[in-house]
TORLO-138212 format. One record per residue: residue number from 0; x, y, z of N, C-alpha, C in turn. Coordinates in steps of 0.001 Angstrom, whole numbers. Layout:
R,NUM,X,Y,Z,X,Y,Z,X,Y,Z;
...
//
This chain:
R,0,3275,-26401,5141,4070,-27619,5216,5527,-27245,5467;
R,1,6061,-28078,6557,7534,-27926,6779,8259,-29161,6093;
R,2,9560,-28465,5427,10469,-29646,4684,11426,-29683,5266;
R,3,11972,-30729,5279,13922,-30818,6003,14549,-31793,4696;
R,4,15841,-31300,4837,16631,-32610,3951,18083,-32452,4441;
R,5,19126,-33876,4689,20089,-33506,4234,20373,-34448,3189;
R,6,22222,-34229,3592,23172,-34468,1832,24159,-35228,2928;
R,7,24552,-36006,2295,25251,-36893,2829,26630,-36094,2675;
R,8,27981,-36311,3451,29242,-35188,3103,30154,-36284,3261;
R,9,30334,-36894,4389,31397,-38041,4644,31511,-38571,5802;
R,10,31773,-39199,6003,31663,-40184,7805,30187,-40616,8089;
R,11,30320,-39785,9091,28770,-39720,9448,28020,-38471,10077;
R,12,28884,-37199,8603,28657,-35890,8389,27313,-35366,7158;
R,13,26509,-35349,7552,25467,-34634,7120,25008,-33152,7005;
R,14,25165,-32366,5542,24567,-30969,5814,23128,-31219,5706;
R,15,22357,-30274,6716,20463,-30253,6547,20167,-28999,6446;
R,16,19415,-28741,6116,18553,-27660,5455,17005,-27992,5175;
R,17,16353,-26656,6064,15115,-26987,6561,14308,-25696,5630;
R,18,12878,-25993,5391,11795,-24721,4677,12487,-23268,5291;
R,19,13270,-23131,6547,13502,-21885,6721,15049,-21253,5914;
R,20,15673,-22114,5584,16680,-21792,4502,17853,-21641,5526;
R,21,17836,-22103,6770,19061,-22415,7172,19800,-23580,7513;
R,22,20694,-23504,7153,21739,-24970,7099,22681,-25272,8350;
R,23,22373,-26475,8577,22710,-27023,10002,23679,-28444,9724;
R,24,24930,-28408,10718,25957,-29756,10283,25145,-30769,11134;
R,25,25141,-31835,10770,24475,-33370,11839,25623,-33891,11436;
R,26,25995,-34130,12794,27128,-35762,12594,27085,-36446,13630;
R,27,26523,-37901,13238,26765,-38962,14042,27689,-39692,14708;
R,28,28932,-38970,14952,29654,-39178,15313,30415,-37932,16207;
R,29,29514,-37095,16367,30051,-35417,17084,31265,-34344,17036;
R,30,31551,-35375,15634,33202,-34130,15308,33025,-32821,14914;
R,31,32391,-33031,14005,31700,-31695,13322,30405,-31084,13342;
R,32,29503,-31580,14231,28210,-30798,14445,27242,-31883,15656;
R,33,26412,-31219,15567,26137,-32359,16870,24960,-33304,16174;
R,34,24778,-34272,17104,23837,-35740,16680,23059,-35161,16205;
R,35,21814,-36076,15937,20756,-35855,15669,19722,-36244,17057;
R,36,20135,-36743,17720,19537,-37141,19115,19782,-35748,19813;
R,37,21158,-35020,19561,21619,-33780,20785,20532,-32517,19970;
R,38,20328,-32647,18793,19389,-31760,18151,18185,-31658,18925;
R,39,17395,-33060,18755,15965,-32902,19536,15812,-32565,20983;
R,40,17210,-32108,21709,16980,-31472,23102,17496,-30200,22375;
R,41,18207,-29796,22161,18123,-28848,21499,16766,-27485,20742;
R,42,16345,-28676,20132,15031,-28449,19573,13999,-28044,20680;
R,43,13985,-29018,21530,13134,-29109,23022,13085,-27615,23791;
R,44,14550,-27714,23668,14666,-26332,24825,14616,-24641,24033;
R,45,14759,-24631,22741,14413,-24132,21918,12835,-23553,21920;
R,46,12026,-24686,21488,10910,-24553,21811,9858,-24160,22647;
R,47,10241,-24772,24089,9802,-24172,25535,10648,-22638,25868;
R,48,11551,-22546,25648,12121,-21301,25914,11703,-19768,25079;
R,49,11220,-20430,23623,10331,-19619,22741,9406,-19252,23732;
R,50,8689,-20511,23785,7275,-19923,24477,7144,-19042,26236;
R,51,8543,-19664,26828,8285,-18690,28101,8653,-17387,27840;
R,52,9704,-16974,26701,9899,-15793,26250,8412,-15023,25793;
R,53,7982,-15946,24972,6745,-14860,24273,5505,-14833,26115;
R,54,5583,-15763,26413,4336,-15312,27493,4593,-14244,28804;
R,55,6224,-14285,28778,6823,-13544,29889,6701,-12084,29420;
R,56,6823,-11911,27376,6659,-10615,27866,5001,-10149,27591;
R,57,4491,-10919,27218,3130,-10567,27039,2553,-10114,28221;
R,58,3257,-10889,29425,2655,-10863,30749,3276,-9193,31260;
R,59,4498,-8776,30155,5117,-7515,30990,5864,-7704,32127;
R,60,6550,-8939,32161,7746,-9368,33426,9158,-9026,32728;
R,61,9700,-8521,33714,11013,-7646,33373,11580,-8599,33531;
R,62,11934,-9785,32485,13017,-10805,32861,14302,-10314,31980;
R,63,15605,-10458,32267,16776,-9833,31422,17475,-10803,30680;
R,64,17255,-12348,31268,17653,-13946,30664,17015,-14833,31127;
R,65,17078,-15804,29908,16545,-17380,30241,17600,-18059,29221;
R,66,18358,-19078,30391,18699,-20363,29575,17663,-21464,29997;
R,67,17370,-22271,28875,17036,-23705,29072,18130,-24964,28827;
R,68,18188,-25151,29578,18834,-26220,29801,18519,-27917,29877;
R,69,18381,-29095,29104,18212,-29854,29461,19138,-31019,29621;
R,70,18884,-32162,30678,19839,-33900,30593,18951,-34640,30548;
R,71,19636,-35697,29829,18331,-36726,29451,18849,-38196,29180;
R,72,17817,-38942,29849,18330,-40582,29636,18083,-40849,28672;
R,73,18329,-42095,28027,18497,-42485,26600,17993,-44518,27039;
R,74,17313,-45226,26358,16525,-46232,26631,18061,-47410,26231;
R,75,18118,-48243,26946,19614,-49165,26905,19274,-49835,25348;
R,76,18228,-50113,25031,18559,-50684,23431,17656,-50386,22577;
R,77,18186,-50497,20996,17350,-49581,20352,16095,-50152,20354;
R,78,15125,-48797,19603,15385,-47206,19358,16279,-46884,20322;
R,79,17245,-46264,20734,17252,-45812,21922,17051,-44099,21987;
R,80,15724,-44358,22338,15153,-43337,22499,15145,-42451,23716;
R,81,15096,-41252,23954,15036,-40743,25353,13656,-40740,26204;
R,82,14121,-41311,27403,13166,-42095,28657,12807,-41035,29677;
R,83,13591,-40447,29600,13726,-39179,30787,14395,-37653,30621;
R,84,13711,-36688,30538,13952,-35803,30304,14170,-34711,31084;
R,85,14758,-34100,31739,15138,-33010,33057,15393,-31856,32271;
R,86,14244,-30427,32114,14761,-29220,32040,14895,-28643,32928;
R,87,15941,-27636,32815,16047,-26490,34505,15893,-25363,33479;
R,88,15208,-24403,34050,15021,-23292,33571,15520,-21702,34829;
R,89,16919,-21476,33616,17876,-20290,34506,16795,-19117,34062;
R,90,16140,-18103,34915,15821,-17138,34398,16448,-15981,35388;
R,91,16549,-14725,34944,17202,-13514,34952,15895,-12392,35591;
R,92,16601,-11377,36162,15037,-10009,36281,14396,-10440,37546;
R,93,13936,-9249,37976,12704,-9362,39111,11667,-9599,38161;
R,94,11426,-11024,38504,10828,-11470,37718,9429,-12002,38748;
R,95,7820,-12279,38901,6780,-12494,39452,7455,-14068,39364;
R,96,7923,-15138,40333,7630,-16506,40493,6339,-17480,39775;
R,97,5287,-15938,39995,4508,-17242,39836,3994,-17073,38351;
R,98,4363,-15957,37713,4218,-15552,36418,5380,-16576,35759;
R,99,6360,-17118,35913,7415,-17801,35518,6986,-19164,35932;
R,100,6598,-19554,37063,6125,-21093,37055,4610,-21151,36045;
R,101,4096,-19859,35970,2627,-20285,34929,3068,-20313,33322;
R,102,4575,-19740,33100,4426,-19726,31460,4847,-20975,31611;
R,103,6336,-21585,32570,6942,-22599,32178,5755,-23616,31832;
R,104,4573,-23943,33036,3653,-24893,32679,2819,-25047,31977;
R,105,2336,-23610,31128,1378,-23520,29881,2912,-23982,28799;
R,106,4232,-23800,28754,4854,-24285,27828,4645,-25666,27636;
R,107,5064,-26393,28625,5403,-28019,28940,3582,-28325,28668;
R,108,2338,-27822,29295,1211,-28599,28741,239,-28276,27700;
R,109,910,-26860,27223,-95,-26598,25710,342,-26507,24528;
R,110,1742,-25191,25163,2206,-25046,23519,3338,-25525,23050;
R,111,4434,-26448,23494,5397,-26472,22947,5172,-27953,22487;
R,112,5241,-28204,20773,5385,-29156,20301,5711,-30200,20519;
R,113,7259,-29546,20379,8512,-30556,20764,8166,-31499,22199;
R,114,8332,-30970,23098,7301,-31625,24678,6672,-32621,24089;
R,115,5563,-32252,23608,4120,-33144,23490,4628,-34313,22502;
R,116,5421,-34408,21403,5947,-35081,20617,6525,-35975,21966;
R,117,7642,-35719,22410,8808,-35996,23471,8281,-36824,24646;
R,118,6633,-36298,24996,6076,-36833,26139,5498,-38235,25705;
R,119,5631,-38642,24808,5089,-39917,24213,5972,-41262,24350;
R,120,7290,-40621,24990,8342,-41948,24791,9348,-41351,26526;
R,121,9170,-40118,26609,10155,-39647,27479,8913,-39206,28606;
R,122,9710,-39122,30386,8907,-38446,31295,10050,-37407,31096;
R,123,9212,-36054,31191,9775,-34673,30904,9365,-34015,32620;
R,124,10503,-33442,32905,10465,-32676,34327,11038,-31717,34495;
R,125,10491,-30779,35148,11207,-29466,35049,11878,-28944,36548;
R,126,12660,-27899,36340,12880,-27446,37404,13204,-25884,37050;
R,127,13359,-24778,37854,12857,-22901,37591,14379,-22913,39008;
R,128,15468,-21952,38299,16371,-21596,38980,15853,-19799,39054;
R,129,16030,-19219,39771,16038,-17700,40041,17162,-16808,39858;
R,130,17820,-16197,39091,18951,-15860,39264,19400,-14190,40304;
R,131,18362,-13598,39809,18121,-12189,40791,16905,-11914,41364;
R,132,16953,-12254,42605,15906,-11616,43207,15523,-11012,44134;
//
């Protein structure tokens, strides 16, 4: 079982702290830490980027970086939830194309949580930048 909590601090400043024992600022208002909406892309790209990391090297592809990157629409009234989701994925290394388009798409349709949660309210789309090749 995973736990989260925060503590209320002031404004609309929240400390959280999750089962892994690290503490994260949320503020709804972006002075001091970011939303809780900028978290779950956060979280998102986090997640998929885990997983192209672990399959890239399982696969033995000499990649040297990956950013994930995502932008995302937000629904005009509440929830306002996100509608549309755009990752680009920067990767690094002579890297196999098609070894990098197969983790990105086992990320986005098997293993990454966050996605599958995300794909329920948001269309999620990707895009694979090359940086050396």
């Amino acid at each position: 079982m995973t736990e989260a909590r925060t503590t209320w601090v002031a404004d609309q400043r929240f400390d959280g702290i999750a089962s892994s024992g690290h503490r994260i600022v949320v503020d709804g208002d972006k002075k001091s830490g970011n939303s809780p909406m900028e978290l779950v892309l956060i979280g998102l790209c986090g997640c998929t980027g885990y997983d192209v990391v672990s399959i890239l090297t399982k696969k033995r592809e000499p990649f040297t970086s990956l950013e994930v990157r995502a932008e995302a629409e937000r629904a005009a009234s509440p929830p306002t939830v996100y509608t549309e989701i755009r990752l680009v994925y920067r990767v690094g290394g002579k890297v196999s194309r098609k070894a990098v388009e197969d983790a990105v798409r086992l990320s986005e349709e098997k293993y990454c949580s966050v996605a599958a949660m995300l794909n329920k309210t948001a269309k999620i789309s990707y895009r694979i930048e090359y940086l050396d090749e």
